[in-house]
C-alpha positions, 0 to 999 in steps of 0.5 A, a space after each residue: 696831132 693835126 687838125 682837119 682844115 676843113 672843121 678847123 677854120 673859124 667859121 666852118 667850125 661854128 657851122 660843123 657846131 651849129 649843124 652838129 647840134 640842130 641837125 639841119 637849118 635854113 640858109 636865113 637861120 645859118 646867117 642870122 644865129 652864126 653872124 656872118 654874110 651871106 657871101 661868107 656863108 655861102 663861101 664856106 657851105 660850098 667848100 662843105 658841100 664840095 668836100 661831102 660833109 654838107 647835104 643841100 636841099 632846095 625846095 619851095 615853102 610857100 611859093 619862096 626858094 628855102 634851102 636847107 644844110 644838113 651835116 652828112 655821115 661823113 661830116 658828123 664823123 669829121 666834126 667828131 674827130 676834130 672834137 676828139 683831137 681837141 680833147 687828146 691836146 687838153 688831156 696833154 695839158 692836164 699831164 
């Protein structure tokens, strides 16, 4: 049983989580409920976006820059799997 490192770490994890659940959120939504830097932030949503589980999109809302993260097929698919390797080692511990 291993882990992808890519979900694994903490703080992607709580992104995968995070995304996984709202479907997609801002750059300011991400920091704030996560509590992380923006220098952290952006750290891990490039290693995401590098990897083709995190879509960006930029656009202009009322004349400012909003950027917003969505989890792509393949990340879904990946946090599932980490979700699922997760259950198959409680599962060992209950045998």
């Amino acid at each position: 049983m291993e882990f992808d490192k890519l979900v694994h770490q903490p703080t992607r994890l709580q992104l995968f989580a995070y995304l996984y659940r709202h479907e997609e959120s801002t750059f300011s939504e991400l920091k704030d409920e996560l509590g992380v830097t923006e220098g952290n932030l952006s750290s891990h949503i490039q290693t995401m976006e590098d990897a083709g589980a995190v879509a960006v999109e930029k656009q202009f809302v009322d004349r400012r820059p909003q950027t917003t993260y969505r989890l792509t097929d393949e990340g879904r698919a990946k946090f599932e799997e980490h979700i699922e390797t997760l259950e198959a080692l409680l599962g060992q511990l209950e045998d």
